[in-house]
Backbone as CSV, one residue per row, in Angstrom:
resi,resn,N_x,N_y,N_z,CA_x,CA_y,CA_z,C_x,C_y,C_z
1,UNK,0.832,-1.178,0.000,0.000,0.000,0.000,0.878,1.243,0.000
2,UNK,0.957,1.755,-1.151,1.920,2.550,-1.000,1.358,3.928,-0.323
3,UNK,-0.351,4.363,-0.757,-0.874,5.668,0.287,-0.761,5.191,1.261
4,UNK,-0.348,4.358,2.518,-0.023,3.949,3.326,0.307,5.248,4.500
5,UNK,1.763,5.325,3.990,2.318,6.645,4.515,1.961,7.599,3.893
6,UNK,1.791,8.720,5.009,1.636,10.560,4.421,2.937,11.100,3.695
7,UNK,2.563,11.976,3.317,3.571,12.572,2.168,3.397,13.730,2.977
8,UNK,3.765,14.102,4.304,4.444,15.587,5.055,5.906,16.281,4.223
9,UNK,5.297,17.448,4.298,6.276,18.217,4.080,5.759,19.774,4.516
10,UNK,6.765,20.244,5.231,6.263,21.537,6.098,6.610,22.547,4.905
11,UNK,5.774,23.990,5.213,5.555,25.085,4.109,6.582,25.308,4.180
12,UNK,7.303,25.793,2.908,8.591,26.978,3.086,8.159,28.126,4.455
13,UNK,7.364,29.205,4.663,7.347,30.036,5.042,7.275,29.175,6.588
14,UNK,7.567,28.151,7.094,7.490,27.607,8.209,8.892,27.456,8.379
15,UNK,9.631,26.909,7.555,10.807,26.372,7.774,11.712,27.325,9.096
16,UNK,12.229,28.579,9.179,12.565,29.247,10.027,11.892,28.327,11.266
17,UNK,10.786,28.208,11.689,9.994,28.314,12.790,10.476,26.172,13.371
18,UNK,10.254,25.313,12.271,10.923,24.175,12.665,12.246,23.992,12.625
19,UNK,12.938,25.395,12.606,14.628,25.114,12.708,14.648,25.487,14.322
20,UNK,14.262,26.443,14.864,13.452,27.151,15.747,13.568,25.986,16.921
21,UNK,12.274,24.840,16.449,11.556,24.556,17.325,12.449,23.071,17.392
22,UNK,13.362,22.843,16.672,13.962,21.203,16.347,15.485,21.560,17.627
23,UNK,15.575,22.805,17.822,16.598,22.858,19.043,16.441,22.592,20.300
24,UNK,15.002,22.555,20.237,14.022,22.332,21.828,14.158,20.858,21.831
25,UNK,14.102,20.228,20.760,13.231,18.576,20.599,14.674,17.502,20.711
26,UNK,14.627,16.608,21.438,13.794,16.290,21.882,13.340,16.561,23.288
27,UNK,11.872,17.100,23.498,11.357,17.863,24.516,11.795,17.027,26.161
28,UNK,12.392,17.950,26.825,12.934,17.764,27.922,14.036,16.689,28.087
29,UNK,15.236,17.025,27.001,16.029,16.096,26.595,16.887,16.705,26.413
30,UNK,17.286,18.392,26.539,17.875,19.376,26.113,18.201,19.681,27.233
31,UNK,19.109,19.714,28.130,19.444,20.699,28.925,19.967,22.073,28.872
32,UNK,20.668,22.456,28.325,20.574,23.812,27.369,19.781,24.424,27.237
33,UNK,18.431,23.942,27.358,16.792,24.541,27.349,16.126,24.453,28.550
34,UNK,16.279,23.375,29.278,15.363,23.219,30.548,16.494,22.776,31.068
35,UNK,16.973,23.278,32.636,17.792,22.544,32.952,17.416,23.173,35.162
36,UNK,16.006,23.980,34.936,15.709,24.798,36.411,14.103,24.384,36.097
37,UNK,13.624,24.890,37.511,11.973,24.571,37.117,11.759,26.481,36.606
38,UNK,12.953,27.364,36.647,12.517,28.378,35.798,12.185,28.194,34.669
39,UNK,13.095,27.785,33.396,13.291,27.165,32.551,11.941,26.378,32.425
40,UNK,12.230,25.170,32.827,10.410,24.311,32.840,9.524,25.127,32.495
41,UNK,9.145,26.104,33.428,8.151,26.848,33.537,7.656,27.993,32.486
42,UNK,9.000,28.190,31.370,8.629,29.312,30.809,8.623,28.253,29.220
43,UNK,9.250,27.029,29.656,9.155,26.768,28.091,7.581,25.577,28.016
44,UNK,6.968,25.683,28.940,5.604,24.439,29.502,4.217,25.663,29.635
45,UNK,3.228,24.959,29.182,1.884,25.963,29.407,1.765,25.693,30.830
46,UNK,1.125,25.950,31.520,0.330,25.971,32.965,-0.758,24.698,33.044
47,UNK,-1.334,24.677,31.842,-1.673,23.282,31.710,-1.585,22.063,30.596
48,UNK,0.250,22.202,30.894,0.990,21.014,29.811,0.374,19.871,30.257
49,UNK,0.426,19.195,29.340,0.224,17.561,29.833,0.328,17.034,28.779
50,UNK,1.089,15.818,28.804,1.393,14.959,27.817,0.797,13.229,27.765
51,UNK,1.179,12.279,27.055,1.191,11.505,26.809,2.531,10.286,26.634
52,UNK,2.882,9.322,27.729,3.768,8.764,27.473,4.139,7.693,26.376
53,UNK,5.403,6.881,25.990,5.194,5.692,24.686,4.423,4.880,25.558
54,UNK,4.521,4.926,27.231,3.674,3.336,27.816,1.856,3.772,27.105
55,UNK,1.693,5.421,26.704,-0.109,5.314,26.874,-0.482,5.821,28.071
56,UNK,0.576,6.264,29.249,-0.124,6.917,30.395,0.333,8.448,29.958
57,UNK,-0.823,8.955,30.987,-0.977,10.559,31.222,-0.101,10.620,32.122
58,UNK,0.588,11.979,31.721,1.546,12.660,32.871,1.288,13.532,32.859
59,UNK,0.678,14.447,34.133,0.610,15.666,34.614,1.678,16.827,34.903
60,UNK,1.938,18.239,34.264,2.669,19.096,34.291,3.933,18.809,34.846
61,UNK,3.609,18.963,36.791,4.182,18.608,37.914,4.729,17.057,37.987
62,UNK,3.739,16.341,37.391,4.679,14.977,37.532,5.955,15.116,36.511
63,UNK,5.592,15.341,35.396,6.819,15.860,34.838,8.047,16.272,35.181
64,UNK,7.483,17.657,35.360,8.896,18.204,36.646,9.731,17.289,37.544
65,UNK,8.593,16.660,38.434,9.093,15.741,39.442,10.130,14.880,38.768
66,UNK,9.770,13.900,37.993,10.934,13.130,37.212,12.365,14.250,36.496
67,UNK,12.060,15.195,35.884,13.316,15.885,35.120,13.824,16.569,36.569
68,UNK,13.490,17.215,37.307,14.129,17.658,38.704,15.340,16.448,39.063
69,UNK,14.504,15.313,39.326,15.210,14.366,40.069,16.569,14.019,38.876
70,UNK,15.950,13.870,37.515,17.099,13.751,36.715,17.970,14.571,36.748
71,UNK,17.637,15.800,36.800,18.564,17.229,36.680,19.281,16.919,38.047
72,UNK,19.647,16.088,38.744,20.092,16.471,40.108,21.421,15.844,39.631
73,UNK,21.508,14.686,39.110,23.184,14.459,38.434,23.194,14.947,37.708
74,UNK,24.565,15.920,37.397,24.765,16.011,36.514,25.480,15.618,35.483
75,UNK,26.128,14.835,35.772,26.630,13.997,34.745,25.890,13.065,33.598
76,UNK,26.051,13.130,32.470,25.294,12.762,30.927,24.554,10.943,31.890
77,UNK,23.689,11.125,31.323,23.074,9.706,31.473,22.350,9.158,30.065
78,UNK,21.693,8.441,30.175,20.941,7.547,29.514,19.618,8.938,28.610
79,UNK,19.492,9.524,29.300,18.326,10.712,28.660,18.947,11.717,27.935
80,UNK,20.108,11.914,27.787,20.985,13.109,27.111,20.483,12.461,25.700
81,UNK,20.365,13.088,24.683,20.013,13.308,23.668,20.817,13.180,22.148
82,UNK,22.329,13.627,22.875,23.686,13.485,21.713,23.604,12.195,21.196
83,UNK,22.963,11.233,21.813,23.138,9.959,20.901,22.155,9.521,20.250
84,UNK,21.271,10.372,20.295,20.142,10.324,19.498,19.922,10.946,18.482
85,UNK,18.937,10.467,17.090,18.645,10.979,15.968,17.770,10.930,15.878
86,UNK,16.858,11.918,14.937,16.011,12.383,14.911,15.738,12.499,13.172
87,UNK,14.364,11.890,12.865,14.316,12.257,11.695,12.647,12.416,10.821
88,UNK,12.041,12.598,10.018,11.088,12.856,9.713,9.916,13.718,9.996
89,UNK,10.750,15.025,10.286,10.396,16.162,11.186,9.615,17.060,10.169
90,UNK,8.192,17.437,11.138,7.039,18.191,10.192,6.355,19.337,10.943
91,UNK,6.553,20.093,10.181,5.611,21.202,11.391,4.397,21.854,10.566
92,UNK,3.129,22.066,11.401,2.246,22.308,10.503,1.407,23.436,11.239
93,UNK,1.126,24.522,11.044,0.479,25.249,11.771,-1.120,24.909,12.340
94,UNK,-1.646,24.978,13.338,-2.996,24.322,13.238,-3.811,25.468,13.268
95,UNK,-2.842,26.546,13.880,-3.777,28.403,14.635,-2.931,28.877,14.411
96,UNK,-3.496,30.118,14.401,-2.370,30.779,14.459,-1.803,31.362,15.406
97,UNK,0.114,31.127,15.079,0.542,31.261,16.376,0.728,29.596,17.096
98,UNK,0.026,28.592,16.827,0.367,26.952,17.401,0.541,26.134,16.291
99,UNK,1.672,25.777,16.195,1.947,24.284,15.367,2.159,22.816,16.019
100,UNK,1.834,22.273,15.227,2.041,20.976,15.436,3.245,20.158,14.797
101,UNK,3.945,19.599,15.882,5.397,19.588,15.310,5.845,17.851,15.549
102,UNK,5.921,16.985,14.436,6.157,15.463,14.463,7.686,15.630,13.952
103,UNK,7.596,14.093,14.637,9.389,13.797,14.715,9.679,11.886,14.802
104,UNK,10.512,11.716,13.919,11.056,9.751,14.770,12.346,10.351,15.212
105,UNK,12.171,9.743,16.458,13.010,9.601,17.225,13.400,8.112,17.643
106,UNK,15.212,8.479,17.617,15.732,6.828,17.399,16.673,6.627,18.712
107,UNK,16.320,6.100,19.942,17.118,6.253,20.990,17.897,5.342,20.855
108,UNK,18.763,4.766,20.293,20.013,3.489,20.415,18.573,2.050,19.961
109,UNK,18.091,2.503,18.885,17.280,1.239,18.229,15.710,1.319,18.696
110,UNK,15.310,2.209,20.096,13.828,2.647,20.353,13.428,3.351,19.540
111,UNK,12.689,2.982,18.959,11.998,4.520,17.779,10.584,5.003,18.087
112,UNK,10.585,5.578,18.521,9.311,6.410,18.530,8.517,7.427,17.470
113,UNK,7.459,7.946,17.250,7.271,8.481,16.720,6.666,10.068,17.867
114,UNK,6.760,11.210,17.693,6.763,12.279,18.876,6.363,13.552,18.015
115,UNK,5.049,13.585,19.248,4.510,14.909,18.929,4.997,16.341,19.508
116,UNK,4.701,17.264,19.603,4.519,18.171,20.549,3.580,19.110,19.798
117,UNK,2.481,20.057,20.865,2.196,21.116,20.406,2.649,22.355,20.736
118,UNK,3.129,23.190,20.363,4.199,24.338,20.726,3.186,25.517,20.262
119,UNK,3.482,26.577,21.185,2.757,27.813,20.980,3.851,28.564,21.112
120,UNK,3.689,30.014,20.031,4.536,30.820,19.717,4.430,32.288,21.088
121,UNK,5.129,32.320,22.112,4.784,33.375,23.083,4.843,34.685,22.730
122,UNK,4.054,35.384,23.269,4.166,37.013,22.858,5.638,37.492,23.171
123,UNK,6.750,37.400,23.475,8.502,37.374,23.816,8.696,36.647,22.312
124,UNK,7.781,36.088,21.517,9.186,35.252,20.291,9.339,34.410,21.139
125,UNK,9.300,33.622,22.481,10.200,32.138,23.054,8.846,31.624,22.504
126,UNK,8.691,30.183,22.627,7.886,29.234,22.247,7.962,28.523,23.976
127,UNK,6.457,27.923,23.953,5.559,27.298,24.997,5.338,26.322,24.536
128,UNK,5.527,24.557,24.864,5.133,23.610,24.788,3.760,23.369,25.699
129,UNK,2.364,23.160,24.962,1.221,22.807,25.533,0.668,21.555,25.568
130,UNK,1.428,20.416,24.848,1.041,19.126,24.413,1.996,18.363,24.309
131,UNK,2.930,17.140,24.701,3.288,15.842,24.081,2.935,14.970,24.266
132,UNK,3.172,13.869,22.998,2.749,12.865,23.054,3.786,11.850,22.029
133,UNK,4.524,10.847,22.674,5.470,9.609,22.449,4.689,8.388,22.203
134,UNK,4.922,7.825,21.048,4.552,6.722,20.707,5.340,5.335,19.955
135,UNK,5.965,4.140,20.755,6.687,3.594,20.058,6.050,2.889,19.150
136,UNK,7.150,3.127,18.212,7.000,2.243,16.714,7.685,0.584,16.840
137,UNK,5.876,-0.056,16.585,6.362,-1.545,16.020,6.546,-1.917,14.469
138,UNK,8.180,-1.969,14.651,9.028,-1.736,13.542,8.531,-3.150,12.603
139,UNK,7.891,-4.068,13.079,7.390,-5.277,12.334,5.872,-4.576,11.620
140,UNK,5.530,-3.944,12.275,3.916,-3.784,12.099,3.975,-2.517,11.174
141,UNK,5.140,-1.734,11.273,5.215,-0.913,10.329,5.728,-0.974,8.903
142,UNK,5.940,-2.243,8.869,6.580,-2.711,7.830,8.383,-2.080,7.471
143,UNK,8.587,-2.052,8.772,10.097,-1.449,8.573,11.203,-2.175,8.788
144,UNK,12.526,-1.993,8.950,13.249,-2.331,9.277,14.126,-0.893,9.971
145,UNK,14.865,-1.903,10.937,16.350,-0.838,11.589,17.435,-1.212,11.101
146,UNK,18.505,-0.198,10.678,19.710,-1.179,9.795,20.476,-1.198,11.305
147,UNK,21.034,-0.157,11.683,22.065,0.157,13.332,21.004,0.730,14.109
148,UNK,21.411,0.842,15.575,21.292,2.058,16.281,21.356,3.048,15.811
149,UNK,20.373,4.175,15.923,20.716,5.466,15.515,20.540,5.833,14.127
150,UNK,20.077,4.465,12.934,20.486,5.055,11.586,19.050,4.845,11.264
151,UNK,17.660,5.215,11.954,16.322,5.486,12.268,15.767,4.581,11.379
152,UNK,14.637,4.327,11.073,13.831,3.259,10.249,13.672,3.773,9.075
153,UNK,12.956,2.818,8.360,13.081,2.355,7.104,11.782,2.245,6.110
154,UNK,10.639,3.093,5.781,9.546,2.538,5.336,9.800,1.704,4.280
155,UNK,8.766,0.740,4.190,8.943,-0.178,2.681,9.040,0.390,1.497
156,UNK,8.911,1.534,1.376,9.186,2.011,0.090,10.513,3.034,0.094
157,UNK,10.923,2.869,0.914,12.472,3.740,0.443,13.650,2.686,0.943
158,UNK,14.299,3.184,0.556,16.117,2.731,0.549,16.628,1.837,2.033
159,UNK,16.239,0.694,2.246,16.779,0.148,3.574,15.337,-0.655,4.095
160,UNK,14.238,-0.264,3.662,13.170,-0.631,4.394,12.418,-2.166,3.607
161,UNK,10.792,-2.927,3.876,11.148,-4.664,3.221,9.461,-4.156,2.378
162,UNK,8.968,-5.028,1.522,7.960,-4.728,1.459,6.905,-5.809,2.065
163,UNK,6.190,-5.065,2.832,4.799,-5.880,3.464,4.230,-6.597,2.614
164,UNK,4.189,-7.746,2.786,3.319,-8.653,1.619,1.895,-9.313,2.211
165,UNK,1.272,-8.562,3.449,0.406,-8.816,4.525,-0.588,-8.074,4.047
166,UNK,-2.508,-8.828,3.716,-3.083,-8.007,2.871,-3.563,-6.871,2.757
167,UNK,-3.157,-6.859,4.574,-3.713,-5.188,4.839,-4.018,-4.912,6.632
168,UNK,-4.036,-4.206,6.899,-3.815,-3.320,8.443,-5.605,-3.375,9.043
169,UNK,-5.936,-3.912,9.672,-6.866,-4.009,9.917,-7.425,-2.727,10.782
């Protein structure tokens, strides 16, 4: 099925705004960006809330609670971001002033697929009001992983298998 996958591609007159917003991402993975609950606070709505890859809700504050406790070593761990890639990045305005901004994200062979909704603040900084992480079953997507890090593969491009399954129920 090759309409299968969407054919995203963000407007030219956006591009500035997902160069912008791809320095933030991956969201709370940046220390450079959030690294105080000041920080938190100015780059998060008042009523952020996201969505984890498990499918649970996390509340603003629970949030915090976990990146606080992370932020307390500082030394690089497992959540630092440098070893991660990122690829199939789309931003689409929904309002004006809020886009909607998709991403795969490839943590050492986890791939997810990751939302955020980002609002543009009256300062020019940008406000995250929405995420949402979802891992990709790389069988069910008809993909393949070649390494760590060298992100997936749809069946129709360069690296990826073709589904011969009659269809996605």
């Amino acid at each position: 099925m090759d309409d299968a996958y969407p054919q995203l591609r963000t407007e030219d007159r956006l591009l500035p705004a997902l160069t912008e917003l791809m320095t933030r991402e991956p969201l709370f993975h940046r220390r450079e960006i959030i690294a105080s609950r000041t920080d938190f606070d100015a780059e998060t709505a008042d009523d952020y809330w996201e969505v984890g890859a498990s499918g649970s809700r996390y509340s603003r504050e629970f949030v915090w609670a976990v990146l606080a406790e992370r932020y307390a070593n500082p030394a690089p761990d497992e959540y630092e971001s440098a070893r991660w890639s990122l690829s199939d990045t789309h931003l689409r305005e929904i309002a004006p002033g809020t886009f909607l901004l998709t991403y795969t994200l490839d943590q050492a062979g986890r791939i997810t697929r990751r939302l955020t909704v980002w609002q543009r603040r009256q300062d020019n900084g940008w406000r995250a009001l929405f995420h949402q992480g979802t891992i990709v079953d790389t069988v069910a997507e008809g993909a393949t992983v070649l390494q760590p890090g060298a992100g997936i593969h749809p069946p129709d491009q360069p690296g990826g298998h073709q589904d011969k399954r009659a269809g996605i129920a």
